[in-house]
C-alpha positions as CSV (number, residue, x, y, z in Angstrom):
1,X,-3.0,-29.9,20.5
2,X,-6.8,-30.2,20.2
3,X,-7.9,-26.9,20.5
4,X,-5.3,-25.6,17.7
5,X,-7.6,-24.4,15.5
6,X,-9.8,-22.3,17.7
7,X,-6.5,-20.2,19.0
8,X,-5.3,-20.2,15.1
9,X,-9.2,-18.8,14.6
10,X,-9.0,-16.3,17.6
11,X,-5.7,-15.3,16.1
12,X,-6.4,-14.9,12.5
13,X,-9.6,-12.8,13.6
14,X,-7.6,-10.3,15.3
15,X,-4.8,-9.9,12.7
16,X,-7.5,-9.2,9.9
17,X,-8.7,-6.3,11.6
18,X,-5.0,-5.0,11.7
19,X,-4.1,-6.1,8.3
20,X,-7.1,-4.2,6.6
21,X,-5.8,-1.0,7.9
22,X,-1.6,-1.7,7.0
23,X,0.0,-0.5,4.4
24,X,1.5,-4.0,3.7
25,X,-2.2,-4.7,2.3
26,X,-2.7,-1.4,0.6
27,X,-6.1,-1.5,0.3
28,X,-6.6,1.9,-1.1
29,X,-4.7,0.6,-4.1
30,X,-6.2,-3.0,-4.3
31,X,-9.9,-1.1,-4.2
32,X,-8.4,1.1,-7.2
33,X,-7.5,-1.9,-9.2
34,X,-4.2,-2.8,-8.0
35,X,-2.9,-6.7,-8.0
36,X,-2.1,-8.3,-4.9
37,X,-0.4,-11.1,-7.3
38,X,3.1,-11.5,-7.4
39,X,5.8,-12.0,-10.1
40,X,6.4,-15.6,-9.1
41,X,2.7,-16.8,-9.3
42,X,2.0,-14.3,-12.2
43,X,4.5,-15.7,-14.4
44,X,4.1,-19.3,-13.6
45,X,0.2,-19.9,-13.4
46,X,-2.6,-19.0,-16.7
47,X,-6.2,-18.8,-14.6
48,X,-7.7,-18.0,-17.8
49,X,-11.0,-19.8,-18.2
50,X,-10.5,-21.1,-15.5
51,X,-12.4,-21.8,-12.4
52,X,-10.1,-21.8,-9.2
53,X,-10.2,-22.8,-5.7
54,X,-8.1,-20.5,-3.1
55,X,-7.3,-22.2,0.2
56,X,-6.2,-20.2,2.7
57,X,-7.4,-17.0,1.3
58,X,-7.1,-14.7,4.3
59,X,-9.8,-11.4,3.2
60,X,-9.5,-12.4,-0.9
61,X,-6.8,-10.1,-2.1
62,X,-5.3,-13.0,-4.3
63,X,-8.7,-14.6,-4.8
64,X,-10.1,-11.4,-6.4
65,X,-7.2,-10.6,-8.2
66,X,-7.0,-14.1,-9.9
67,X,-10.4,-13.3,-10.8
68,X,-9.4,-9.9,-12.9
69,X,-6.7,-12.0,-14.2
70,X,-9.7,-13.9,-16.2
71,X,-10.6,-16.8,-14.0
72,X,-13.7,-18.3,-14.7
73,X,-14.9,-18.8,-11.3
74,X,-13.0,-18.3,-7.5
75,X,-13.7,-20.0,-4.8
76,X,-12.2,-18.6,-1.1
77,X,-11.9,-20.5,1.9
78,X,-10.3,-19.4,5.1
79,X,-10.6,-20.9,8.9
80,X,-11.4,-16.6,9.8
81,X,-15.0,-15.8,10.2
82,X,-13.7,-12.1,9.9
83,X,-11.3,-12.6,7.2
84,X,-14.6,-14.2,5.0
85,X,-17.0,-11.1,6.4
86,X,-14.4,-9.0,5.3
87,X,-13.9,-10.5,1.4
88,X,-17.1,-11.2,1.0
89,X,-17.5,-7.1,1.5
90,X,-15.0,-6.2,-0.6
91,X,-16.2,-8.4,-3.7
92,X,-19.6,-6.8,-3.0
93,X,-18.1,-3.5,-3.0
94,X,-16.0,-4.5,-6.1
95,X,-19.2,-5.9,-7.8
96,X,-16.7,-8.3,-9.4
97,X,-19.6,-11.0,-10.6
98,X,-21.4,-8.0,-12.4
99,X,-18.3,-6.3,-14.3
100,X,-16.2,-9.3,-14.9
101,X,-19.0,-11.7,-15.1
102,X,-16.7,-13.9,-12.5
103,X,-18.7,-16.0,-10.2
104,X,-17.1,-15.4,-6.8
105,X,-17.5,-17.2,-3.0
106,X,-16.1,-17.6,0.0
107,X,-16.5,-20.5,2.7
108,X,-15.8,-20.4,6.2
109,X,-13.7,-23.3,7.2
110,X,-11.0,-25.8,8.1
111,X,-8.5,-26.2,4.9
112,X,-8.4,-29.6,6.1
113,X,-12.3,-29.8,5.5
114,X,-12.8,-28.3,2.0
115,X,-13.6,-31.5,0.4
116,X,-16.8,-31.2,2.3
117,X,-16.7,-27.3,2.2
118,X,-17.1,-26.3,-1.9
119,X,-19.1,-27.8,-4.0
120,X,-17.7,-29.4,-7.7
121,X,-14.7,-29.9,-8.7
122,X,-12.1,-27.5,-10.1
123,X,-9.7,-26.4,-12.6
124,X,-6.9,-25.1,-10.6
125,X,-6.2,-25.2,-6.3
126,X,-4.3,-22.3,-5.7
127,X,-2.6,-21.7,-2.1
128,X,0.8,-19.2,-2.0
129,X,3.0,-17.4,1.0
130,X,2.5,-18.8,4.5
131,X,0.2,-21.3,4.5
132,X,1.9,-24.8,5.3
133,X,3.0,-23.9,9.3
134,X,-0.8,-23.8,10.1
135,X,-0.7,-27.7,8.9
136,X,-0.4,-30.4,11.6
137,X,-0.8,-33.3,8.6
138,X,0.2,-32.5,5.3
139,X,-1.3,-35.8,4.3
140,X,-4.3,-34.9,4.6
141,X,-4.2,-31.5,3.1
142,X,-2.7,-33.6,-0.6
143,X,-5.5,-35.8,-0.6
144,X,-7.9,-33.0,0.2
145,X,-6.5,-30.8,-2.7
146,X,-6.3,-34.2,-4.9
147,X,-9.8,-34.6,-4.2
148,X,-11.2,-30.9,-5.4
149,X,-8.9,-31.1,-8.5
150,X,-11.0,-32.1,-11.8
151,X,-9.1,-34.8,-13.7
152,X,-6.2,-32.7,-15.6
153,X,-6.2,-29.9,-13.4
154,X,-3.3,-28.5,-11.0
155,X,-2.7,-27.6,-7.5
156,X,0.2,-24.3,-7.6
157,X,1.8,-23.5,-4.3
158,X,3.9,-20.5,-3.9
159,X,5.2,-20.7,-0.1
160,X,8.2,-19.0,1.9
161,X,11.3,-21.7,2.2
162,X,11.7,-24.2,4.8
163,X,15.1,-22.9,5.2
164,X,14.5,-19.4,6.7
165,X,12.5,-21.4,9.6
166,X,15.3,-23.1,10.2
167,X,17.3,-20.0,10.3
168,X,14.8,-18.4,12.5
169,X,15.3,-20.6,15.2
170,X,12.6,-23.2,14.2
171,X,13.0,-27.5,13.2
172,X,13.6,-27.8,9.7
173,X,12.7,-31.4,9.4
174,X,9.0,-32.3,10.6
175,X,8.2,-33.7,14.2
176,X,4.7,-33.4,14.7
177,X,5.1,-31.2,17.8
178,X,3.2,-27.7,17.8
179,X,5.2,-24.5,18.2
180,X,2.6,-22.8,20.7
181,X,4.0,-19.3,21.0
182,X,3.0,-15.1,21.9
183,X,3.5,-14.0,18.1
184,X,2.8,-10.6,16.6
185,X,2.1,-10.1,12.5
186,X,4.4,-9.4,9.8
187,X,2.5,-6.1,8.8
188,X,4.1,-2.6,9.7
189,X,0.9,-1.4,12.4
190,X,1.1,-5.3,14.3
191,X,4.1,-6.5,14.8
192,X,3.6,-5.8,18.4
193,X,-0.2,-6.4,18.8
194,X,0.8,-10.8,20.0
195,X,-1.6,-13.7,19.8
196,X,-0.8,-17.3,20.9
197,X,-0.9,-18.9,17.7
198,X,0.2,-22.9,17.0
199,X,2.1,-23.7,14.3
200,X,4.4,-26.7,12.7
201,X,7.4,-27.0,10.7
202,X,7.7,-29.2,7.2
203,X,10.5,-29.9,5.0
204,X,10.7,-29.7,1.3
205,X,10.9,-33.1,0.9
206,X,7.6,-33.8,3.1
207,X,5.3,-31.3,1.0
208,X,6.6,-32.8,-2.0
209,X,6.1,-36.6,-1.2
210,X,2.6,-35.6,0.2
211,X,1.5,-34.6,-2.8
212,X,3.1,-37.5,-5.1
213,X,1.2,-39.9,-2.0
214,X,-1.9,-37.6,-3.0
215,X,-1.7,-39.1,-6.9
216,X,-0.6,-35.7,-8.1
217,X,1.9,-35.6,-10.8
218,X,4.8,-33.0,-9.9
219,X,5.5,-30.8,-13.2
220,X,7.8,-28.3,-11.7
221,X,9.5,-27.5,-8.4
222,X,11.4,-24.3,-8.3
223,X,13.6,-22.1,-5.9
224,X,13.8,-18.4,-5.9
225,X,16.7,-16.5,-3.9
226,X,14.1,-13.6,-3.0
227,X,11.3,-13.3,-1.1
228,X,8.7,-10.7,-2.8
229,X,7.5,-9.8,0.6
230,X,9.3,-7.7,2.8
231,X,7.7,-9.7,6.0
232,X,11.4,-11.2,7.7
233,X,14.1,-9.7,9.8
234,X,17.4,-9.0,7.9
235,X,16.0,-9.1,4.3
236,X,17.4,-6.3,2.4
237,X,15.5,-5.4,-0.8
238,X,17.9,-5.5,-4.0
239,X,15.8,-5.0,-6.4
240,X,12.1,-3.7,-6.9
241,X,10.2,-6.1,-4.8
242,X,12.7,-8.8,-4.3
243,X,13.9,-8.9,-0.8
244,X,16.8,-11.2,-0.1
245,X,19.2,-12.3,3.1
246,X,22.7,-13.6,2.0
247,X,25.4,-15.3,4.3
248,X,28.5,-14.7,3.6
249,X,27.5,-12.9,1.0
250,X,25.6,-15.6,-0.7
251,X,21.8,-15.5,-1.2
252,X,19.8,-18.1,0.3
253,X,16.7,-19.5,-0.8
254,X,13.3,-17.6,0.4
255,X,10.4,-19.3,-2.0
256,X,9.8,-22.1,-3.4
257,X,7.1,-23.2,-5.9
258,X,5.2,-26.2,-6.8
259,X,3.1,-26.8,-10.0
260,X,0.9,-30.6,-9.4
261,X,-1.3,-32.0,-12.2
262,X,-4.0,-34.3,-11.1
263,X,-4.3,-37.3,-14.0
């Protein structure tokens, strides 16, 4: 589908304007110093010194908080004109480069493109929660990551399991043909307010071989049993933000991670 990416940008446009006002973004609390960071990413990634490229940022919550998690530098890049307005605002009204001395941007663009987006090469690419159905060639998304990634740095991926797709009613193995469907958001205030939005399904197996193809060295893959989000139908939240779905009374798995190093 050629025109993908403008209904994806329409989409993503209208949904920021929704998000910024949910409580599923808080931004009352992330203005007041709050995280948007989660336990997985949190205890699996150091950004210390660190300058960090952010693909698929959405309006910068994660970028921003990487940053006053000591990053040296963040990067943002989203395909949403209005999601990049609206970070680019917020890390103004933050003043994050003058009280954490953090250099911050965000670029308007195709993930797909960031290679010729950003300028330099960095120490960590950085994506998490949602971000791999908007991919119609993961092949090209490894080699674009491999290609921003200084020798010796990594690529981290924190993203919902192929499994729930599957037990939503979507493929679980790729087959290059677009879901094009009337969707609505995950956050409380626009689950009802639908966009056509296209989308694809990948399998574990074809994110990781896409990045080993990409010349990135795998140093961990992990599973987690809870999603930290409360953004599914029938999750059920057993303990302080973890939110899991069991069948028969087993949990299934909701996140997966990936930690890459480039050599």
């Amino acid at each position: 589908m050629d025109d993908f990416l403008t209904i994806n940008q329409h989409a993503w446009d209208n949904r920021t304007e929704l998000h910024l006002e949910s409580d599923f973004y808080d931004m009352p609390g992330f203005m007041a110093g709050n995280t948007s960071l989660r336990e997985i990413e949190l205890a699996e990634l150091d950004v210390r010194g660190k300058s960090l490229l952010h693909l698929q940022c959405h309006f910068g919550q994660d970028t921003l908080s990487w940053a006053r998690e000591g990053a040296a530098s963040v990067t943002g890049l989203d395909l949403s004109p209005k999601a990049i307005a609206a970070a680019t605002q917020i890390a103004d009204t933050l003043d994050i480069e003058a009280k954490l001395g953090v250099p911050v941007q965000f670029v308007c663009g195709n993930v797909l493109d960031a290679r010729n987006l950003v300028e330099g090469d960095f120490d960590l690419v950085y994506a998490s929660y949602g971000v791999l159905c908007w991919l119609p060639d993961l092949t090209v998304w490894a080699n674009t990551i491999a290609s921003c990634l200084k020798p010796g740095g990594y690529f981290y991926l924190a993203e919902f399991h192929p499994i729930k797709a599957l037990l939503d009613g979507y493929d679980y193995f790729y087959t290059g043909k677009a879901d094009v469907e009337q969707e609505g958001s995950y956050t409380e205030n626009s689950r009802d307010a639908e966009n056509t939005m296209v989308s694809w399904s990948h399998d574990l197996g074809q994110v990781v071989s896409a990045l080993i193809n990409a010349g990135l060295v795998i140093e961990s893959l992990r599973e987690y049993d809870f999603s930290p989000y409360n953004c599914f139908e029938n999750l059920e939240e057993e303990e302080p933000g973890r939110f899991r779905q069991r069948i028969d009374g087993k949990p299934i798995p909701l996140v997966f991670s990936i930690k890459a190093r480039k050599p």
